[in-house]
BAPA-906268 format. One record per residue: z, y, x of N, C-alpha, C in turn; residue in one letter. Coordinates in steps of 0.05 Angstrom, whole numbers, plus 5000, padded with zeros to 4 digits. Last residue first. Layout:
BEGIN
ZYXZYXZYXa/...
# end
This chain:
BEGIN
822230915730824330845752823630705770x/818031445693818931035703820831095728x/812431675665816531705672817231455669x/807632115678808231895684811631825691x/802632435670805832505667806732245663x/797932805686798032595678800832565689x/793133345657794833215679796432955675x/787233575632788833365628790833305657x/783133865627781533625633783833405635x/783834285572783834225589783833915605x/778334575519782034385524781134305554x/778235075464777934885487781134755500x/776035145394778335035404777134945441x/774735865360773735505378775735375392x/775736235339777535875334775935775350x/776236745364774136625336774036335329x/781636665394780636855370778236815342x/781936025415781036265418780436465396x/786835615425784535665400784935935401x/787835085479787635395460785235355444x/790434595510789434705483789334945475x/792334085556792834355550790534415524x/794733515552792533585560793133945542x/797832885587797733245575796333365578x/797832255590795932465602796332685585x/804031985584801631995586800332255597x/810831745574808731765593805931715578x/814831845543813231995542811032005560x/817831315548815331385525813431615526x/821331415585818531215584816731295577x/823432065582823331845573820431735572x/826732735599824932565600824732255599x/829433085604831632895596828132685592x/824533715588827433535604828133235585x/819734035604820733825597822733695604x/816434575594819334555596819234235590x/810234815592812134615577814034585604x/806635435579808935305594808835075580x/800035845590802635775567803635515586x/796936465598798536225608800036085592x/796537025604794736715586793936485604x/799137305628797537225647796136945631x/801037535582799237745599798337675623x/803537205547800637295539799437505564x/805936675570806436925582803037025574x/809436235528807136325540807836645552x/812435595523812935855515809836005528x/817034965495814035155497814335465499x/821134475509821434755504817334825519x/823633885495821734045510821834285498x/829033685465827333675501826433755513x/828833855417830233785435831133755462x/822833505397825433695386827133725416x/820133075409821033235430821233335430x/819332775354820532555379820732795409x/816733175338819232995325821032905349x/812933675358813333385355815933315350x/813234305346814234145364813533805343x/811335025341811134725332811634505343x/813435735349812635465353812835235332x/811636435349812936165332811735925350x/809136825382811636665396812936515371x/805037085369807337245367810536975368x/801036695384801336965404803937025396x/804136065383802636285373802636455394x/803335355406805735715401803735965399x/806234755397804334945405805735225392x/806634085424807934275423806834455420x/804433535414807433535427808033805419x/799833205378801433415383803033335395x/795832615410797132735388799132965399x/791932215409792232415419793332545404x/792731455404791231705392792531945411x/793430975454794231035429792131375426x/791930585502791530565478791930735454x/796531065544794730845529794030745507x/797931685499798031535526796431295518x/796732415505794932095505795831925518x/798132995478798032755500797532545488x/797433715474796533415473797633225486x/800834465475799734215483799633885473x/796935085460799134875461799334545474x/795735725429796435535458798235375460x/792736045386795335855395793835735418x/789236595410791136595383792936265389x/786536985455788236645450789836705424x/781837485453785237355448785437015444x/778037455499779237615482781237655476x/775537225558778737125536778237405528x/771836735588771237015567773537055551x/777136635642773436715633773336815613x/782736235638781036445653777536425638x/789235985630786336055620785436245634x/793435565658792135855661788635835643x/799235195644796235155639795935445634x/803734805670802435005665800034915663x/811034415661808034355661806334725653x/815434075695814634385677811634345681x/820333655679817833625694817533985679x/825933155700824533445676822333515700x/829432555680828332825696827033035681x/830732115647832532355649831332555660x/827031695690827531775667829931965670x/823532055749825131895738825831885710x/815832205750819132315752820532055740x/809832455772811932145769814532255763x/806433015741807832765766808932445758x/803533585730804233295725804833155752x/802434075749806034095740805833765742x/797434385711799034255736801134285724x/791034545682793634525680794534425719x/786135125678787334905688790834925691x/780935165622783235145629784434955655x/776335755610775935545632779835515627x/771135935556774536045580775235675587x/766036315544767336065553770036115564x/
# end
């Protein structure tokens, strides 16, 4: 089993920047991608950002630009960088690995909220 907790979520102004973490802990072999979800109302759960062990990434359209993903494989940990932050991006982020033999776990979610 490997256990995820995020932080970093808040309230921020639009334009602001938020950094978001998520530590894996318990049976870790290898994390093969680590990345992150969000949900905002009503709508589906969908990619923002994810990153291999050997450091390729995948980014959402709409947060090219903005957000930056990265991981520190020796404390399996992985980052979001978020700047210049917008309305829209308000929802619940929810952290994601896919552990060596793929099972996918996910974290219980912080909640990122960007309003004036």
């Amino acid at each position: 089993q490997v256990q995820l907790v995020e932080s970093g979520g808040g309230l921020v102004q639009p334009g602001g920047s938020l950094r978001l973490s998520c530590a894996a802990s318990g049976s870790i072999f290898w994390l093969n991608v680590m990345g992150w979800y969000r949900q905002a109302p009503g709508k589906q759960r969908e990619l923002v950002a994810k990153i291999t062990t050997g450091g390729s990434t995948n980014y959402a359209g709409s947060v090219k630009g903005r957000f930056t993903i990265s991981r520190d494989n020796a404390k399996n940990t992985v980052f979001l960088q978020m700047n210049n932050l917008k309305p829209e991006d308000t929802a619940v982020y929810y952290c994601n690995v896919v552990a060596g033999d793929g099972i996918n776990y996910w974290g219980e979610g912080t909640l990122v909220t960007v309003s004036s």
